[in-house]
C-alpha positions as CSV (number, residue, x, y, z in Angstrom):
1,X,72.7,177.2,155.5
2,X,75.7,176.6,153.5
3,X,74.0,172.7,152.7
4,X,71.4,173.7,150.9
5,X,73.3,176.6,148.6
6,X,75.5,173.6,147.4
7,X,72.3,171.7,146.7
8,X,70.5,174.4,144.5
9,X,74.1,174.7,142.9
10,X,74.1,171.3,142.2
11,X,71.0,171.1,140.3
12,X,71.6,174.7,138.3
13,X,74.5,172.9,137.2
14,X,72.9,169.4,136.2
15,X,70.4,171.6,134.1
16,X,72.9,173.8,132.7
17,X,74.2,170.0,131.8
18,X,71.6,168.4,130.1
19,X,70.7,172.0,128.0
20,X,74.6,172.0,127.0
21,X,73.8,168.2,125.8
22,X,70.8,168.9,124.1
23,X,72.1,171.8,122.1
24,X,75.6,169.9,121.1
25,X,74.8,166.2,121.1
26,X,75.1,164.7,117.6
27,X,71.7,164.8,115.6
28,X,69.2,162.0,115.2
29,X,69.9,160.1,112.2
30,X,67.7,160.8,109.1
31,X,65.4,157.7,107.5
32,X,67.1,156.2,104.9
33,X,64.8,155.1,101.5
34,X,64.5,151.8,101.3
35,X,65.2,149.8,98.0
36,X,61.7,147.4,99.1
37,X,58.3,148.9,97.6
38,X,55.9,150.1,100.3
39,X,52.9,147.9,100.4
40,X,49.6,149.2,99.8
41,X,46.9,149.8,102.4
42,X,43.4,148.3,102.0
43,X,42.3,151.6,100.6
44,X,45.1,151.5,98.0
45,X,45.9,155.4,99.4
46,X,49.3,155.4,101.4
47,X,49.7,157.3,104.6
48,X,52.7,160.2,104.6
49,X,55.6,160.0,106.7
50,X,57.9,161.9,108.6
51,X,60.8,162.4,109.5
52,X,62.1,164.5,112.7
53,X,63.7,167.7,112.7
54,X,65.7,169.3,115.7
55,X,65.4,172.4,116.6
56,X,67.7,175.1,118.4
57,X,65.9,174.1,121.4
58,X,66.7,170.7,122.0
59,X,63.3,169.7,121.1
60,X,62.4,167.7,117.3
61,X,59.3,168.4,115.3
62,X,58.3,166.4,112.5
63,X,58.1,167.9,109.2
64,X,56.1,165.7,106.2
65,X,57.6,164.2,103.8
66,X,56.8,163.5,100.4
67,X,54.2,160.4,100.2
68,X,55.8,157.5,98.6
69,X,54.5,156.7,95.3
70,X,52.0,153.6,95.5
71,X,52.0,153.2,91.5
72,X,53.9,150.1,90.5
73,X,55.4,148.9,86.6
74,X,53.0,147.0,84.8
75,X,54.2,143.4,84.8
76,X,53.5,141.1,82.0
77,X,51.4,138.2,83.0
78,X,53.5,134.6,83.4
79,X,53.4,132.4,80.5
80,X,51.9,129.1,81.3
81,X,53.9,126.3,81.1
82,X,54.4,123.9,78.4
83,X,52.6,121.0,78.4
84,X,54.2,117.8,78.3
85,X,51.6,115.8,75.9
86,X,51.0,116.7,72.2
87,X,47.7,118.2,71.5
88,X,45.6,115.0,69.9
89,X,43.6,115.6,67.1
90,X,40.1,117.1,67.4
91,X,37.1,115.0,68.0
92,X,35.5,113.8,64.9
93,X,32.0,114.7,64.7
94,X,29.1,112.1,65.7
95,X,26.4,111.5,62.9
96,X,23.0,112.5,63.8
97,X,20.3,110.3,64.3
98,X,17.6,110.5,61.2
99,X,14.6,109.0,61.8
100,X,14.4,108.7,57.5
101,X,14.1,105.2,55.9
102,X,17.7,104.3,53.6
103,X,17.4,104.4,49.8
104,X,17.3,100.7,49.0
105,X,18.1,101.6,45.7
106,X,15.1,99.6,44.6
107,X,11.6,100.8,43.1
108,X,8.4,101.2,45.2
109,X,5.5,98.4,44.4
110,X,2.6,97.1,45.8
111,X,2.2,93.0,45.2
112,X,0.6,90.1,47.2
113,X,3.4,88.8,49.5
114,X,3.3,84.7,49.3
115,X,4.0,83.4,53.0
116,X,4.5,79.3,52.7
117,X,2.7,76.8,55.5
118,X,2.7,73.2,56.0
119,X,-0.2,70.9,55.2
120,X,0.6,68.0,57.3
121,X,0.9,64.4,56.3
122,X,-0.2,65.5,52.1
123,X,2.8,63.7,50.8
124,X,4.0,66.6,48.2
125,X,0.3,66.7,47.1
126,X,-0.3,70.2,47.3
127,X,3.4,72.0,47.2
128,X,6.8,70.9,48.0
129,X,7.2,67.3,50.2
130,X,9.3,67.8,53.1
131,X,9.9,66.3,56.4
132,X,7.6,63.6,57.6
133,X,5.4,63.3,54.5
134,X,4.2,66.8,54.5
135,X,3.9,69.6,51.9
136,X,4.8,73.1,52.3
137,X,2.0,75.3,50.4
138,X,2.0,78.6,49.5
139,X,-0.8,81.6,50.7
140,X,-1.0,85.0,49.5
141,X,-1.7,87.9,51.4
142,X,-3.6,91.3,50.5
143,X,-1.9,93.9,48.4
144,X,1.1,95.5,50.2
145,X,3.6,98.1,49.6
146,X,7.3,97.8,49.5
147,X,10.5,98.3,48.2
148,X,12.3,95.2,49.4
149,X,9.9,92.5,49.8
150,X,12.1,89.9,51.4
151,X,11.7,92.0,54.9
152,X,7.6,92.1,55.0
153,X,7.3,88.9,53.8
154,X,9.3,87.2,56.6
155,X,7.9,89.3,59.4
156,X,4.2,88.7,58.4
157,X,5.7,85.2,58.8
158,X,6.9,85.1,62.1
159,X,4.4,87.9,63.4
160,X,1.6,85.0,62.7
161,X,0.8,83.8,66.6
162,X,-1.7,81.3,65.3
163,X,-1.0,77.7,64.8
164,X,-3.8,77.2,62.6
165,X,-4.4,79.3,58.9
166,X,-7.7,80.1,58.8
167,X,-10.6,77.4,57.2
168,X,-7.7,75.9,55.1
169,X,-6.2,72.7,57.1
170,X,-2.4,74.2,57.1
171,X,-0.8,74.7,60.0
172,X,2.3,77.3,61.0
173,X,4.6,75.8,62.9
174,X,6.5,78.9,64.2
175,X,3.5,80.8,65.9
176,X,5.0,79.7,69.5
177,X,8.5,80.8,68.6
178,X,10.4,84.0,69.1
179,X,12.1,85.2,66.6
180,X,13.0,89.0,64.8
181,X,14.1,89.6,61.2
182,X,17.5,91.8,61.4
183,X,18.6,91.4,57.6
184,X,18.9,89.6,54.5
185,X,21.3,90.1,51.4
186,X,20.9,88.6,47.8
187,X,23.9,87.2,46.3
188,X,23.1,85.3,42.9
189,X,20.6,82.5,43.2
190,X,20.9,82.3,47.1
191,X,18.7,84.5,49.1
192,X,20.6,84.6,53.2
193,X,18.7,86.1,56.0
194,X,19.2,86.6,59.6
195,X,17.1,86.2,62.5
196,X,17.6,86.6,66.1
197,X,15.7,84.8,69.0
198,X,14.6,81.4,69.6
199,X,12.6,78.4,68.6
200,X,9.3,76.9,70.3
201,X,8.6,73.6,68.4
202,X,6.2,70.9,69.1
203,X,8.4,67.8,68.0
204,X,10.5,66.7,65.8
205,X,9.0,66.6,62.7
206,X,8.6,70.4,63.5
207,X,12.5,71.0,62.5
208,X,12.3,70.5,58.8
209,X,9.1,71.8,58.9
210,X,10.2,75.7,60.3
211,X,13.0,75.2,58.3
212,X,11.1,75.3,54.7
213,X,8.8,77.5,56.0
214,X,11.7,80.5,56.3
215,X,13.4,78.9,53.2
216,X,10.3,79.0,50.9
217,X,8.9,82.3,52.3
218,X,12.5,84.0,51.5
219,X,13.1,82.6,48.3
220,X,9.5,83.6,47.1
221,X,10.7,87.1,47.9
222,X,13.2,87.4,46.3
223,X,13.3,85.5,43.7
224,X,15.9,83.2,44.4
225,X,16.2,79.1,44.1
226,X,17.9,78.6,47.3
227,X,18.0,79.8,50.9
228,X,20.5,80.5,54.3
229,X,19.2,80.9,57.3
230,X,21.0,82.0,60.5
231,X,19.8,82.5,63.8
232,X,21.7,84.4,66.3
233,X,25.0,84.5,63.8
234,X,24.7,80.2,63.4
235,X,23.4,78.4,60.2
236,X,19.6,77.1,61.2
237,X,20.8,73.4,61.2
238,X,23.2,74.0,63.7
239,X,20.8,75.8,66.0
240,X,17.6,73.0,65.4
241,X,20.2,69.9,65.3
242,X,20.1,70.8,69.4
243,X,16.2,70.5,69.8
């Protein structure tokens, strides 16, 4: 019987132990504040903590603590960098379109505009002799209105698609070509307009031929005693020396 008194001893004196340790062992080390700023939860509300206590006991309890504050100094917002190119100027502004005719500077009238054709072979008996033994003769149209008459007059001119004028024996020999006023400018005696396209002549005798006819018909206009004539930026001999 005396084995198991020691034993019971024994663990009386291993509890008396670990009381005595619990009662005079050094206490748990408090939580320290930390210099980092807590990070917000998803709900921007932060939890409380704790931190443990020790009682007389041997046992720890936790006791709350004071939230941490989740409110944060107002930072100013970065500055944006410099940029490295100088600001340009700004964008000058783009006319808009007007669909209003330009001031020619030049009074409104109605007139007859004189178109000039060619009577073949007349020799200079009716107008002008030119090429092969021809005459260049002059037509009138109906009344028209205008304020530069250099413009209508050679449009009607090329806008004729007929190589015969009417009951009269004259003939126009641009009705086959292709050509489109773009401009003509009066400087002294000497009318000079512009055309773009091409020509569609029947021979040779043709060449002097559509040349007086845009000469004369220009000159009529405008009152001038000679003509220039340039087709697609050339001078109209240059351009009818290759047909």
């Amino acid at each position: 019987m005396t084995k198991p008194r020691l034993t019971a001893l024994s663990v009386l004196g291993l509890s008396g132990l670990m009381l005595l340790t619990g009662c005079f062992g050094p206490p748990s080390p408090s939580p320290t504040s930390s210099s980092a700023a807590p990070s917000a939860s998803p709900t921007g509300s932060a939890s409380p903590s704790t931190s443990p206590s020790t009682t007389a006991g041997g046992s720890t309890t936790a006791s709350p603590t004071s939230p941490p504050s989740t409110s944060a100094a107002p930072t100013s917002p970065a500055a944006p960098p410099p940029s490295s190119a100088p600001a340009g100027p700004p964008p000058a502004p783009q006319p808009q379109p007007t669909q209003e005719p330009q001031p020619t500077g030049l009074p409104e009238q109605t007139a007859p505009l004189t178109i000039y054709y060619v009577a073949v072979d007349d020799n200079g008996v009716s107008g002008p002799r030119i090429g092969c033994g021809d005459s260049l003769v002059a037509t009138t149209t109906g009344p028209v209105r205008f304020t530069d008459q250099v413009r209508p007059s050679v449009e009607t001119l090329l806008a004729n698609k007929k190589r015969d004028v009417g009951m009269s024996g004259l003939i126009n020999v641009l009705y086959q070509s292709n050509l489109t006023y773009l401009g003509g400018e009066l400087n002294g005696s000497t009318i000079s307009i512009w055309l773009s396209g091409n020509f569609m002549l029947g021979g040779v005798c043709d060449i002097p031929r559509a040349k007086a006819q845009l000469e004369y018909t220009a000159m009529a206009a405008s009152g001038a005693t000679s003509a220039q004539v340039y087709v697609n930026g050339r001078p109209i001999d240059e351009v009818l020396s290759l047909k």
